[in-house]
N, CA, C and O atoms as a Tripos MOL2 file, in Angstrom:
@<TRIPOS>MOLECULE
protein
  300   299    75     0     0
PROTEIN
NO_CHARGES

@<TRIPOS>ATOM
      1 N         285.5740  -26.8240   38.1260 N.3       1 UNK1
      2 CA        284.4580  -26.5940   37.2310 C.3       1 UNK1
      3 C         284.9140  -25.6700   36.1230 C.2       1 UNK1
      4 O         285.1080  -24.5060   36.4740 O.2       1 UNK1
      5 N         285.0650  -25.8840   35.2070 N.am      2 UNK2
      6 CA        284.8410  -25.6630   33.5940 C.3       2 UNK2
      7 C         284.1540  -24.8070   33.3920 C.2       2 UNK2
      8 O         283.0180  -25.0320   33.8080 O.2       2 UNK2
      9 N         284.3740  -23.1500   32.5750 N.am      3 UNK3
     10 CA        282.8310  -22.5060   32.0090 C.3       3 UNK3
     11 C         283.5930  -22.1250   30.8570 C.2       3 UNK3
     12 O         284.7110  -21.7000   30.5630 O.2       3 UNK3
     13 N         282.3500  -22.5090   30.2560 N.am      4 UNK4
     14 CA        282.5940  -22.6690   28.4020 C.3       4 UNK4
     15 C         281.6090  -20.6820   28.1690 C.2       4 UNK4
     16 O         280.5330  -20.2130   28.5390 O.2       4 UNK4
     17 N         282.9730  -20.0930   27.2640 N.am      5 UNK5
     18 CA        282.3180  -18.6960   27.2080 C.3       5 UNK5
     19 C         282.9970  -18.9560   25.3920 C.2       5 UNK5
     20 O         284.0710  -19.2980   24.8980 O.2       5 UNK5
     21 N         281.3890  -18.4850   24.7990 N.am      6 UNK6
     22 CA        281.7380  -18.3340   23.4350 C.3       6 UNK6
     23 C         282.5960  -19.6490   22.8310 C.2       6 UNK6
     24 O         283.4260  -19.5650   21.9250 O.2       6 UNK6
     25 N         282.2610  -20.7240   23.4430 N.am      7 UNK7
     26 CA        282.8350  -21.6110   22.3870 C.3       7 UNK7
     27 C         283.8380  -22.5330   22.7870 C.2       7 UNK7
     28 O         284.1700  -23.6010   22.2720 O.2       7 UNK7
     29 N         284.4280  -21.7170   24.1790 N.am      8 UNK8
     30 CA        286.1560  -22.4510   24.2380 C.3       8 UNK8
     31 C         285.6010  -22.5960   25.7000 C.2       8 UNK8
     32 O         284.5250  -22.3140   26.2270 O.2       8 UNK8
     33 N         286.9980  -23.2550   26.2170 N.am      9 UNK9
     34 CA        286.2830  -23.5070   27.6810 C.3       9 UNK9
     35 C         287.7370  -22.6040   28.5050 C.2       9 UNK9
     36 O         288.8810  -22.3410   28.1360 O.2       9 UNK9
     37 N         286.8580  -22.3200   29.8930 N.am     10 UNK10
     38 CA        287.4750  -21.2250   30.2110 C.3      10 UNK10
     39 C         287.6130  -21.7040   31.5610 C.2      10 UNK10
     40 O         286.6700  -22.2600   32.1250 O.2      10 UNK10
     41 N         289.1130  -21.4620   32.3070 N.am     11 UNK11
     42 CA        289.2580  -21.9370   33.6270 C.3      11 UNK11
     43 C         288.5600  -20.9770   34.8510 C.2      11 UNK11
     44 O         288.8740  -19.7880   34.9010 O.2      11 UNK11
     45 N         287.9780  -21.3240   35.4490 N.am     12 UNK12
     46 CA        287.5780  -20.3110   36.6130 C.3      12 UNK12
     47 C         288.6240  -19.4380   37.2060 C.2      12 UNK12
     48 O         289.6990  -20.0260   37.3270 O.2      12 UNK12
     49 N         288.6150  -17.6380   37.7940 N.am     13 UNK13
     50 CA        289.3480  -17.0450   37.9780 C.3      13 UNK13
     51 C         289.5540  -17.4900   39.5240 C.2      13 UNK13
     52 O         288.5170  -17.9290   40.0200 O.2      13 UNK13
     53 N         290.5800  -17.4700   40.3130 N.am     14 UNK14
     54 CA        290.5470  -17.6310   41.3090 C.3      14 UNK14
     55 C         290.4350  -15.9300   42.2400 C.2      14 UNK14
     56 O         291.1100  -14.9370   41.9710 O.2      14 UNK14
     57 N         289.4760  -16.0390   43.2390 N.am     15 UNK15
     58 CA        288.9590  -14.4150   43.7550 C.3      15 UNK15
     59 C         290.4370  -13.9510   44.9350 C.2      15 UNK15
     60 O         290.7240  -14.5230   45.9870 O.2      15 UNK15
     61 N         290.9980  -13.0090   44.4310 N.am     16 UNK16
     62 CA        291.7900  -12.7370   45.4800 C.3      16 UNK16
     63 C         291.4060  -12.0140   47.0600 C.2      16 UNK16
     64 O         290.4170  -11.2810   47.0340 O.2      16 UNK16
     65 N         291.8480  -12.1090   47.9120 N.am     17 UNK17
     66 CA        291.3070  -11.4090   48.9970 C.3      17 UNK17
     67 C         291.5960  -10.4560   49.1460 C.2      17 UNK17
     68 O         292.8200  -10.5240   49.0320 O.2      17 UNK17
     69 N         291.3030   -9.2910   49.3820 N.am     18 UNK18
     70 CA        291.6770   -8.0820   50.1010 C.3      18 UNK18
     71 C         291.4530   -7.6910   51.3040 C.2      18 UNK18
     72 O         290.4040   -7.9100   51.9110 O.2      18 UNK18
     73 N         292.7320   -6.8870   51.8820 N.am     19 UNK19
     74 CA        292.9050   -6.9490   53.2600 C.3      19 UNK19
     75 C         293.3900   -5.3760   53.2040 C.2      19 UNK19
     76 O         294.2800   -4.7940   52.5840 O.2      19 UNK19
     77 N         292.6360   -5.0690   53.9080 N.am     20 UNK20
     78 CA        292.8910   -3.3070   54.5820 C.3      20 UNK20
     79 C         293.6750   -3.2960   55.9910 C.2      20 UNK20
     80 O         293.3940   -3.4470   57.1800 O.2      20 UNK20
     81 N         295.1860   -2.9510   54.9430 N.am     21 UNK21
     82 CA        296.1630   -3.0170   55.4930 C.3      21 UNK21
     83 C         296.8440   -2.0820   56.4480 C.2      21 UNK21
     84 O         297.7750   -2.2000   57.2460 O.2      21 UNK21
     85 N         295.8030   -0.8140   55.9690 N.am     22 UNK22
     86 CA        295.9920    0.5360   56.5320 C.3      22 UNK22
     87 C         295.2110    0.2610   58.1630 C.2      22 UNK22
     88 O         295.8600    0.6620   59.1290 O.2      22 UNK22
     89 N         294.2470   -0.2140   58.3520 N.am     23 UNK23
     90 CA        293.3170   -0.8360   59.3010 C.3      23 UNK23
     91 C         293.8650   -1.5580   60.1380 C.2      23 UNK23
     92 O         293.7200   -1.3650   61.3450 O.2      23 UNK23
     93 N         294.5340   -2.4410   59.6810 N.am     24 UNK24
     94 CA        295.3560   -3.6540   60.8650 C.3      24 UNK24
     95 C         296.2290   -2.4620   61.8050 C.2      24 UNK24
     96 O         296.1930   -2.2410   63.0150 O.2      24 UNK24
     97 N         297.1710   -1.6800   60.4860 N.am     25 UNK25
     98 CA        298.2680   -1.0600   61.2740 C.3      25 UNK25
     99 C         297.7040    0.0880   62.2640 C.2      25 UNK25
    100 O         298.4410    0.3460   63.2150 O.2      25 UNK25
    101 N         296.6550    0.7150   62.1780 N.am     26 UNK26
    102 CA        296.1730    1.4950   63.0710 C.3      26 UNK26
    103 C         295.4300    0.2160   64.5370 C.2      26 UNK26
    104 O         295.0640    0.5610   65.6600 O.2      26 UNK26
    105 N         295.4300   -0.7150   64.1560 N.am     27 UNK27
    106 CA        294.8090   -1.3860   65.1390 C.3      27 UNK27
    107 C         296.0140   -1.2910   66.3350 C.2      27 UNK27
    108 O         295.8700   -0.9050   67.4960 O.2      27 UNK27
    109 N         297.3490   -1.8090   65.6090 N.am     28 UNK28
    110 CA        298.3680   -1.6540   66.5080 C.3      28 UNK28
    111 C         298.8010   -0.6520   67.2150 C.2      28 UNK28
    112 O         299.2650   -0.7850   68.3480 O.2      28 UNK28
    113 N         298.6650    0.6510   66.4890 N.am     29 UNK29
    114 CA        298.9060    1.7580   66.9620 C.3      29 UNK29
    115 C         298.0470    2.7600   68.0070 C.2      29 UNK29
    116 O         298.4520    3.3080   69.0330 O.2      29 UNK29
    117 N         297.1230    2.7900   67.5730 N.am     30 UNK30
    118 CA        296.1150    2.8540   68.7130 C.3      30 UNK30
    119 C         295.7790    2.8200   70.0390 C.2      30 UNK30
    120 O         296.4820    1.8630   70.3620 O.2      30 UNK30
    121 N         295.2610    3.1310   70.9860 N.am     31 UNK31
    122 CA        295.5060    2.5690   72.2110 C.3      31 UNK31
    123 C         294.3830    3.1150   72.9840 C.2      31 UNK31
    124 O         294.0660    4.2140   72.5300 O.2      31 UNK31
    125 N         293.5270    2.6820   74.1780 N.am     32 UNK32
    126 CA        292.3860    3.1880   74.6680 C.3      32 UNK32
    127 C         293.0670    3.7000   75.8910 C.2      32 UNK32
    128 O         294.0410    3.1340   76.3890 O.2      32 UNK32
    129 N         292.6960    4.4490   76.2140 N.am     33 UNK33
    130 CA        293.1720    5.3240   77.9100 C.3      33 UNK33
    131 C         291.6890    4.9180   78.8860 C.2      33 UNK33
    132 O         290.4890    5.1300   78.7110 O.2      33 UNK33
    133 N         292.5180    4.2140   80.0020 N.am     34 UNK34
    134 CA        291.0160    4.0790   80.8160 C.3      34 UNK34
    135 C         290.6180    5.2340   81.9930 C.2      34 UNK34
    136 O         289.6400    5.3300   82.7350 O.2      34 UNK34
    137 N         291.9120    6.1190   81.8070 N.am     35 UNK35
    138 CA        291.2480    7.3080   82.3680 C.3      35 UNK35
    139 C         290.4650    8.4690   82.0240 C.2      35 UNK35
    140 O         289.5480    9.0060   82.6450 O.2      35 UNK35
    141 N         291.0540    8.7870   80.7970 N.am     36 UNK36
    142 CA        290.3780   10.1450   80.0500 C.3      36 UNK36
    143 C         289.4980    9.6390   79.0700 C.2      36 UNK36
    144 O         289.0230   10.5310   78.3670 O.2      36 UNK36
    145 N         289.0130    8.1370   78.7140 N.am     37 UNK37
    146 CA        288.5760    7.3900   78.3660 C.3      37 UNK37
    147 C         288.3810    7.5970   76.3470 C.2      37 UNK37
    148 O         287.4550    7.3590   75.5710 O.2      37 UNK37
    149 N         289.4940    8.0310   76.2130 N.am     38 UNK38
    150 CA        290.0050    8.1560   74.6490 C.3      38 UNK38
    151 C         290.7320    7.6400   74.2270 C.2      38 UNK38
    152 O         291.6180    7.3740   75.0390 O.2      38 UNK38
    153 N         290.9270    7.2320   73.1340 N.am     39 UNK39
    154 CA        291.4690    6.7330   71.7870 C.3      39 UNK39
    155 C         292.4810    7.2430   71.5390 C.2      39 UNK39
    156 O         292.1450    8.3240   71.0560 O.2      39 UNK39
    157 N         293.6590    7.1860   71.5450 N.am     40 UNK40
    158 CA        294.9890    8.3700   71.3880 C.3      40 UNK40
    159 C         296.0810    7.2640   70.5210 C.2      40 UNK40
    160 O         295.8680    6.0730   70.2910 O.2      40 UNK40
    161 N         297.1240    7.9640   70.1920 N.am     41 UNK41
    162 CA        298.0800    7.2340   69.2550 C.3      41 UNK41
    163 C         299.6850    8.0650   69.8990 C.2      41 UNK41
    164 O         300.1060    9.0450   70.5140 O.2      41 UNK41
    165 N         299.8330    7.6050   69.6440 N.am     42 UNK42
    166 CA        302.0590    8.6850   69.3240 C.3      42 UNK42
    167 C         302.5760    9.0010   68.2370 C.2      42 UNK42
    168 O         303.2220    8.1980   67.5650 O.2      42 UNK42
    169 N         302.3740   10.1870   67.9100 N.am     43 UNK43
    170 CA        302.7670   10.4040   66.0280 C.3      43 UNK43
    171 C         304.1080   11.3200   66.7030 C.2      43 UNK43
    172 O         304.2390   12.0640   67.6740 O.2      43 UNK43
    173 N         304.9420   10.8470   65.6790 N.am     44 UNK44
    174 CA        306.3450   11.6270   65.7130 C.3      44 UNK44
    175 C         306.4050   12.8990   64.4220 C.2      44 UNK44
    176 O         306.2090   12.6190   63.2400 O.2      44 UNK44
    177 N         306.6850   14.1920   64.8730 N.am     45 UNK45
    178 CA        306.6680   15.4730   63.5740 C.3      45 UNK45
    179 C         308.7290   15.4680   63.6710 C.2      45 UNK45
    180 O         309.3650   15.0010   64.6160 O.2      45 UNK45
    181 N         309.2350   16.0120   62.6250 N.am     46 UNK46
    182 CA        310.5280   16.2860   62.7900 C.3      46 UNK46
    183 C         310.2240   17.5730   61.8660 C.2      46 UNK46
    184 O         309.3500   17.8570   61.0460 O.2      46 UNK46
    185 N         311.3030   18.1800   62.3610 N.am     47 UNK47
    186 CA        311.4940   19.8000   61.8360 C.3      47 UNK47
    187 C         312.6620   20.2220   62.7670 C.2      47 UNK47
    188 O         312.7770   20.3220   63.9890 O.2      47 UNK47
    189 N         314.0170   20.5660   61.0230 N.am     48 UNK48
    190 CA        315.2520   20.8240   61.6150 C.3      48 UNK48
    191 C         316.1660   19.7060   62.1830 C.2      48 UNK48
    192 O         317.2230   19.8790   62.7900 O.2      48 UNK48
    193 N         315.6240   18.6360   61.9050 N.am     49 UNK49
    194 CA        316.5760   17.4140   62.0430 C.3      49 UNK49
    195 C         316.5270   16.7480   63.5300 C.2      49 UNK49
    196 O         317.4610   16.2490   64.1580 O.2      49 UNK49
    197 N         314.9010   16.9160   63.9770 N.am     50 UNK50
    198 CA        314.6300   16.8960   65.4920 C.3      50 UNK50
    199 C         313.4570   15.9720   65.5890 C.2      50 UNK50
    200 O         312.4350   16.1680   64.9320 O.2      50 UNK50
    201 N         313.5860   15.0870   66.3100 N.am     51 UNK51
    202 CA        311.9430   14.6540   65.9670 C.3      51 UNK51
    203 C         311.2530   14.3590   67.5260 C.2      51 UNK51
    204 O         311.8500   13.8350   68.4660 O.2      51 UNK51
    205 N         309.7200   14.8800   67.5270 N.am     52 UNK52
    206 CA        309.0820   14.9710   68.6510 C.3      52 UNK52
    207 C         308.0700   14.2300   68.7680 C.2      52 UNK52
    208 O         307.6460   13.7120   67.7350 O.2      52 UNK52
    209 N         307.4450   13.9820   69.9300 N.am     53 UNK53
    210 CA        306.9060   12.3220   70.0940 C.3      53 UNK53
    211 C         305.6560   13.4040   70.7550 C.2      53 UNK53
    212 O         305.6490   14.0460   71.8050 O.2      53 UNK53
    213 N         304.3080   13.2520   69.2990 N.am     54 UNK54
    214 CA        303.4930   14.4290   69.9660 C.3      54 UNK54
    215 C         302.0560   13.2180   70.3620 C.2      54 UNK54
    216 O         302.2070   12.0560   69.9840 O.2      54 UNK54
    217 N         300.9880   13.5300   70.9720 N.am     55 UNK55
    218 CA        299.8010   12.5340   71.2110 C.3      55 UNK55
    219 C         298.5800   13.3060   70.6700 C.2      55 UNK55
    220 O         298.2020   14.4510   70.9150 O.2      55 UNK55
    221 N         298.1150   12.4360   69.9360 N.am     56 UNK56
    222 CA        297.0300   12.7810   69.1430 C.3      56 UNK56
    223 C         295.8700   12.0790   69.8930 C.2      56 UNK56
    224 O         296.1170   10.8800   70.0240 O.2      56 UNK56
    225 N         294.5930   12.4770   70.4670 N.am     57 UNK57
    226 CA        293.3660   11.8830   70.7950 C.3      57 UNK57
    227 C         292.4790   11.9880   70.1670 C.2      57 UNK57
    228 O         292.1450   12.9810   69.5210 O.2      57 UNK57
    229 N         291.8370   10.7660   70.2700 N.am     58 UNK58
    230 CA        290.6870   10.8240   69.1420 C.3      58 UNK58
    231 C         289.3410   10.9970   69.8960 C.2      58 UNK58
    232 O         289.5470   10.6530   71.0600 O.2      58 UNK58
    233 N         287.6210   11.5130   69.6750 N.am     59 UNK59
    234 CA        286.9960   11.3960   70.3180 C.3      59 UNK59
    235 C         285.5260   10.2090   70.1520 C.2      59 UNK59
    236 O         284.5700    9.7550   70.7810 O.2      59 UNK59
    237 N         286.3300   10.1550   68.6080 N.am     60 UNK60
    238 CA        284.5980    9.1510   68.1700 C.3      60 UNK60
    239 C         285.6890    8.0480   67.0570 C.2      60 UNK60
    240 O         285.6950    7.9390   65.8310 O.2      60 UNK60
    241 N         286.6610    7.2550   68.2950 N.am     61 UNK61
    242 CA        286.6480    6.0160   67.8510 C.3      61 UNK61
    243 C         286.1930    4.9600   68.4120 C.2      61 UNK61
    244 O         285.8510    5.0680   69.5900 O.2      61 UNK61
    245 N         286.0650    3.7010   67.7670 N.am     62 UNK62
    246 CA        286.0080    2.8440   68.0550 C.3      62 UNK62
    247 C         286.9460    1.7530   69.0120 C.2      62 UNK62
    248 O         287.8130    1.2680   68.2840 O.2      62 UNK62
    249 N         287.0290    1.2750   70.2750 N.am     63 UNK63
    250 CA        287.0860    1.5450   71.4480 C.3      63 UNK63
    251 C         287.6580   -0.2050   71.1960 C.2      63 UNK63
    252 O         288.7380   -0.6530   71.5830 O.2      63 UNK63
    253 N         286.4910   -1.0220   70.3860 N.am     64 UNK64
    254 CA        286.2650   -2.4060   70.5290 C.3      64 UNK64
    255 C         287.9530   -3.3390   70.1820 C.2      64 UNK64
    256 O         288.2840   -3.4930   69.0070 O.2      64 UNK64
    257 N         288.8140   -3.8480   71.2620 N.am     65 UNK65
    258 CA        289.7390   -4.8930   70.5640 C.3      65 UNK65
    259 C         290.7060   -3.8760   70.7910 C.2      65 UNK65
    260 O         291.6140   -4.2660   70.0560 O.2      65 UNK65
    261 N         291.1590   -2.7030   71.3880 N.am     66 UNK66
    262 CA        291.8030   -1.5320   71.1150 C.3      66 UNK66
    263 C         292.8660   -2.0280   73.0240 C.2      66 UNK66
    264 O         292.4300   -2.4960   74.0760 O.2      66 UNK66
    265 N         294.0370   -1.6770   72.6740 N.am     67 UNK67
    266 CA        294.7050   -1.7820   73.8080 C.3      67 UNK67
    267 C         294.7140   -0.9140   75.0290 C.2      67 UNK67
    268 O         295.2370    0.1990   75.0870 O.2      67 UNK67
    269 N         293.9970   -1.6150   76.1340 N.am     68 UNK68
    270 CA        293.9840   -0.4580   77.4640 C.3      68 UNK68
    271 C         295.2070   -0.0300   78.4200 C.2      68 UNK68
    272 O         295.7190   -0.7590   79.2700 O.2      68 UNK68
    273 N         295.6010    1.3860   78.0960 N.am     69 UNK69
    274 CA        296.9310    1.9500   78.6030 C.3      69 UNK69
    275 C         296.5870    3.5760   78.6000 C.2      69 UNK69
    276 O         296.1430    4.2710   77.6860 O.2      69 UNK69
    277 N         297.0720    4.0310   80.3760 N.am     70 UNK70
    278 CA        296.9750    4.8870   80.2050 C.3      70 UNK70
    279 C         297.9300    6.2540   78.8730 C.2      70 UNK70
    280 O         299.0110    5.9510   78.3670 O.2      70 UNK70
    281 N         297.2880    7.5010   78.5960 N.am     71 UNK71
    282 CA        297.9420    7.6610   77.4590 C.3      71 UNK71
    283 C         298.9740    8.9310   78.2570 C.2      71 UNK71
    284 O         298.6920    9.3030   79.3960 O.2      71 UNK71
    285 N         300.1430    9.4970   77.5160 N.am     72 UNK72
    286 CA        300.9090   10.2720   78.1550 C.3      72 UNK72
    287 C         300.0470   11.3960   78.9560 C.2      72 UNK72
    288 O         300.4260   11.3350   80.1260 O.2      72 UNK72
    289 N         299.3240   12.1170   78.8560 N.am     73 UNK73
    290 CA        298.4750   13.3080   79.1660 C.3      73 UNK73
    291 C         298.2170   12.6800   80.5580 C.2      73 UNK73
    292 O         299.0890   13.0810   81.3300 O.2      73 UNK73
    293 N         297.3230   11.8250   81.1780 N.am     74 UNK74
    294 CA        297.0220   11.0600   82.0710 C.3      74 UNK74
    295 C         297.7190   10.7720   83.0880 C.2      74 UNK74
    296 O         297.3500   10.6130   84.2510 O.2      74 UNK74
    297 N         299.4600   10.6590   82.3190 N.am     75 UNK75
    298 CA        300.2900    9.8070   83.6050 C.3      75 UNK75
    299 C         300.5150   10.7010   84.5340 C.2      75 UNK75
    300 O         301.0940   10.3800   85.5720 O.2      75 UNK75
@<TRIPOS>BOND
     1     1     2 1
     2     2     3 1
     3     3     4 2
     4     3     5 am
     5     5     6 1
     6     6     7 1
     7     7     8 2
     8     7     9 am
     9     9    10 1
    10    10    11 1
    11    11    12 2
    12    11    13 am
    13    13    14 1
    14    14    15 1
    15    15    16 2
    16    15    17 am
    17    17    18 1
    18    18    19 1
    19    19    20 2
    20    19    21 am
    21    21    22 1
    22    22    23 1
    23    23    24 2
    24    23    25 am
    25    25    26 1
    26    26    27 1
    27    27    28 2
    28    27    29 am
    29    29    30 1
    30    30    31 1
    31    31    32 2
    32    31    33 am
    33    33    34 1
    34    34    35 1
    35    35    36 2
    36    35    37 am
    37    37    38 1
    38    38    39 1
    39    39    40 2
    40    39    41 am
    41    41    42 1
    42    42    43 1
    43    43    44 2
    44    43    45 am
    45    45    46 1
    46    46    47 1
    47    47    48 2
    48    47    49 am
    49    49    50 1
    50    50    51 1
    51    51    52 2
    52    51    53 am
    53    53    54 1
    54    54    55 1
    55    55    56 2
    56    55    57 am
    57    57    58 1
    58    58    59 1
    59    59    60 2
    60    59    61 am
    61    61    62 1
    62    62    63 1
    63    63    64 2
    64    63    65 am
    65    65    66 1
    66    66    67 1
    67    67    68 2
    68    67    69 am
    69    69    70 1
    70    70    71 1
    71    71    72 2
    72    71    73 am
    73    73    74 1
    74    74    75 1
    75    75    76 2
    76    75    77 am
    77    77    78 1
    78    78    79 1
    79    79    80 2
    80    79    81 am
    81    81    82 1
    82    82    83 1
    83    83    84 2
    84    83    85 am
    85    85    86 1
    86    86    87 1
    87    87    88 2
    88    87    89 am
    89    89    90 1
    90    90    91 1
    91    91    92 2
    92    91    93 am
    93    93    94 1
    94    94    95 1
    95    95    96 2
    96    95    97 am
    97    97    98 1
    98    98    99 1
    99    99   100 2
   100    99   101 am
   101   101   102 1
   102   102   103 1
   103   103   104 2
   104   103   105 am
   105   105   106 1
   106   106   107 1
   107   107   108 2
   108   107   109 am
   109   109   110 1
   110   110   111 1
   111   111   112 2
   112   111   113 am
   113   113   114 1
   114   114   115 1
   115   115   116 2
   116   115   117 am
   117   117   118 1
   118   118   119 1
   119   119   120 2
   120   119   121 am
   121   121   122 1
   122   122   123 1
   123   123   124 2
   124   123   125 am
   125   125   126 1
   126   126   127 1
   127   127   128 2
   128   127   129 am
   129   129   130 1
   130   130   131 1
   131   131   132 2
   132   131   133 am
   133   133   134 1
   134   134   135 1
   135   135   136 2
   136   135   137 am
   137   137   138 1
   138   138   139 1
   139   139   140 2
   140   139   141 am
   141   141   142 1
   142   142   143 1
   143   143   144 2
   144   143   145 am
   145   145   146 1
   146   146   147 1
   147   147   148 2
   148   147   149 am
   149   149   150 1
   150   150   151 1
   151   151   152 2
   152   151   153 am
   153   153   154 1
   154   154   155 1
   155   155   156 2
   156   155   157 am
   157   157   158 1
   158   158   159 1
   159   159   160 2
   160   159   161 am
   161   161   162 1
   162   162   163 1
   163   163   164 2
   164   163   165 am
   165   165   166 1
   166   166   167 1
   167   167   168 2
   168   167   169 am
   169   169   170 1
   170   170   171 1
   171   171   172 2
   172   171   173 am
   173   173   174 1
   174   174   175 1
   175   175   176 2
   176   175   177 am
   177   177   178 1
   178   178   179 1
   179   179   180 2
   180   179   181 am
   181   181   182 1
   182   182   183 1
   183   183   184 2
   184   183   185 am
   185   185   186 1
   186   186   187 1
   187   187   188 2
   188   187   189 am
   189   189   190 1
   190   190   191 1
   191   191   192 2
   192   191   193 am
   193   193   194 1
   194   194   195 1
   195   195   196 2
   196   195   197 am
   197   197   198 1
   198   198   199 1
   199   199   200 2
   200   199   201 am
   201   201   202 1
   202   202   203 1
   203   203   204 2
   204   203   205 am
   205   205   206 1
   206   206   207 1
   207   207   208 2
   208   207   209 am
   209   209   210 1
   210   210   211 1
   211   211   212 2
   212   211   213 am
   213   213   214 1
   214   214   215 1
   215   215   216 2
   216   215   217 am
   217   217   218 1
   218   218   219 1
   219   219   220 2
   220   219   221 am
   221   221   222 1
   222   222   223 1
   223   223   224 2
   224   223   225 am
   225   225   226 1
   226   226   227 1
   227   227   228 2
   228   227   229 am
   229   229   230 1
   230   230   231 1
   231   231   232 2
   232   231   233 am
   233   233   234 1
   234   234   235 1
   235   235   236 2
   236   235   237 am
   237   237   238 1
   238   238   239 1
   239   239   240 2
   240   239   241 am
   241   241   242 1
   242   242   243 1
   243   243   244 2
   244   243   245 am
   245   245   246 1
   246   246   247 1
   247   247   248 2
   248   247   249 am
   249   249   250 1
   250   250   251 1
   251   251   252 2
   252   251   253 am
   253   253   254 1
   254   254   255 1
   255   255   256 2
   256   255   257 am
   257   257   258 1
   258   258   259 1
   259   259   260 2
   260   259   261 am
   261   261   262 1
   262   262   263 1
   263   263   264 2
   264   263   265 am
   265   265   266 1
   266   266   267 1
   267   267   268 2
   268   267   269 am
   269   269   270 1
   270   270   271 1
   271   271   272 2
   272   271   273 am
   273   273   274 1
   274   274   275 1
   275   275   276 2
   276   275   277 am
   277   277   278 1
   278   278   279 1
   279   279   280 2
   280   279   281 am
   281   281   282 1
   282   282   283 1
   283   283   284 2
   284   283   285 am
   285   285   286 1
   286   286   287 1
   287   287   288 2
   288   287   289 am
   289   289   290 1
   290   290   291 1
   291   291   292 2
   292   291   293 am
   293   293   294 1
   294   294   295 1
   295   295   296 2
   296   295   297 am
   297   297   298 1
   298   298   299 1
   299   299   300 2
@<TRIPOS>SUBSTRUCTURE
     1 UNK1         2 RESIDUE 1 A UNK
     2 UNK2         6 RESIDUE 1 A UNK
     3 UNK3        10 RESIDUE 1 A UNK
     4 UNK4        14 RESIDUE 1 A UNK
     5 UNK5        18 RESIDUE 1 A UNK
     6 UNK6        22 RESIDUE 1 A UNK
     7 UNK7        26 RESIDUE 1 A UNK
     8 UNK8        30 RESIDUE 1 A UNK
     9 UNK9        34 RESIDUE 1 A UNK
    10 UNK10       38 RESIDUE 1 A UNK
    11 UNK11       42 RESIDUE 1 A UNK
    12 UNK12       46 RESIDUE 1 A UNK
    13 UNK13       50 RESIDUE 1 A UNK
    14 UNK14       54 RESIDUE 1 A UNK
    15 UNK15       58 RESIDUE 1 A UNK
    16 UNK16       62 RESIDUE 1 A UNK
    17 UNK17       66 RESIDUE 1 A UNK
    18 UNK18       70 RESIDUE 1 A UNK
    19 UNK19       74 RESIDUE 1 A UNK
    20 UNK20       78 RESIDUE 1 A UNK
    21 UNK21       82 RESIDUE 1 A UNK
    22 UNK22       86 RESIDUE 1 A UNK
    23 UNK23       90 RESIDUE 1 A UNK
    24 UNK24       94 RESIDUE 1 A UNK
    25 UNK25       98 RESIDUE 1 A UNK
    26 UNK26      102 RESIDUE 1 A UNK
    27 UNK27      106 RESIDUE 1 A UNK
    28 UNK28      110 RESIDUE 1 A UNK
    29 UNK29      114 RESIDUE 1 A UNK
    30 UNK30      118 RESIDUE 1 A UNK
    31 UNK31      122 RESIDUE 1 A UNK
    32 UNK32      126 RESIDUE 1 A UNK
    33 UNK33      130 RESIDUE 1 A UNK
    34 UNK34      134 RESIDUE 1 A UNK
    35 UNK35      138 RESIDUE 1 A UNK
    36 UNK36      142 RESIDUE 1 A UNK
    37 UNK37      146 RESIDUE 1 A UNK
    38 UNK38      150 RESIDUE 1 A UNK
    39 UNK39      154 RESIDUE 1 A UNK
    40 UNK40      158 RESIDUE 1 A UNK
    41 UNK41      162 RESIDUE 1 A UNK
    42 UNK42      166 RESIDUE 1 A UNK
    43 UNK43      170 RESIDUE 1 A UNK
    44 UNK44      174 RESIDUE 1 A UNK
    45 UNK45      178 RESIDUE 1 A UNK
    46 UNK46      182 RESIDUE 1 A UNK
    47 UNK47      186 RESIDUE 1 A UNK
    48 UNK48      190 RESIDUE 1 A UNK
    49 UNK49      194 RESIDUE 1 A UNK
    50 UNK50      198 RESIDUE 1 A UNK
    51 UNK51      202 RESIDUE 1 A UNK
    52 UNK52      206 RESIDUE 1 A UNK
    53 UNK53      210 RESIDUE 1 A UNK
    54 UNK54      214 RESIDUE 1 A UNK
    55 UNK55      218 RESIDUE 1 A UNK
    56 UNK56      222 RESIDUE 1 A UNK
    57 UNK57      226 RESIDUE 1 A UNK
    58 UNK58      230 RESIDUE 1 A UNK
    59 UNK59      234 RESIDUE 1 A UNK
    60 UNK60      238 RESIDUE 1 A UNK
    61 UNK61      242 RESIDUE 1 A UNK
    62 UNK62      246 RESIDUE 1 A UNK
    63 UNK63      250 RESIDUE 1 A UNK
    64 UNK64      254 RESIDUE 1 A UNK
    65 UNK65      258 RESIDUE 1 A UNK
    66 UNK66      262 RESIDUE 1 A UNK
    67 UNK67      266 RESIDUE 1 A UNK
    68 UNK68      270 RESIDUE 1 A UNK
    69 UNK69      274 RESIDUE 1 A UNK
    70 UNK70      278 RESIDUE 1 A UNK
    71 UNK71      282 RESIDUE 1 A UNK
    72 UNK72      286 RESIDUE 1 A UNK
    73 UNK73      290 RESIDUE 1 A UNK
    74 UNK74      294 RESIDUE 1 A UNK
    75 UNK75      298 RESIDUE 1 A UNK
């Protein structure tokens, strides 16, 4: 379909999608604990050329589609 703007005719834009990319990758990262029944991740800090594998828990996430494993604290 054709839209005529001012005179000339004008091809329709095609709509690109956007995808929240930041979102997927936390989906992966993520993980539900079915014991302490939280949301936790594995973030690595380095300081001094060292790097440490620390666990972050979350308390008001979203739970839904999220992988069930206990988290280090738990084992």
């Amino acid at each position: 379909m054709n839209i005529i703007q001012y005179g000339r005719w004008k091809e329709p834009q095609k709509k690109e999608r956007k995808t929240n990319l930041d979102a997927k990758e936390c989906d992966k990262k993520v993980k539900y604990c079915t014991k302490c029944q939280l949301c936790w991740q594995i973030d690595y800090t380095s300081r001094g050329g060292s790097r440490k594998a620390v666990v972050i828990h979350y308390e008001d996430f979203v739970t839904y589609g999220k992988e069930r494993e206990l988290c280090l604290s738990c084992r």
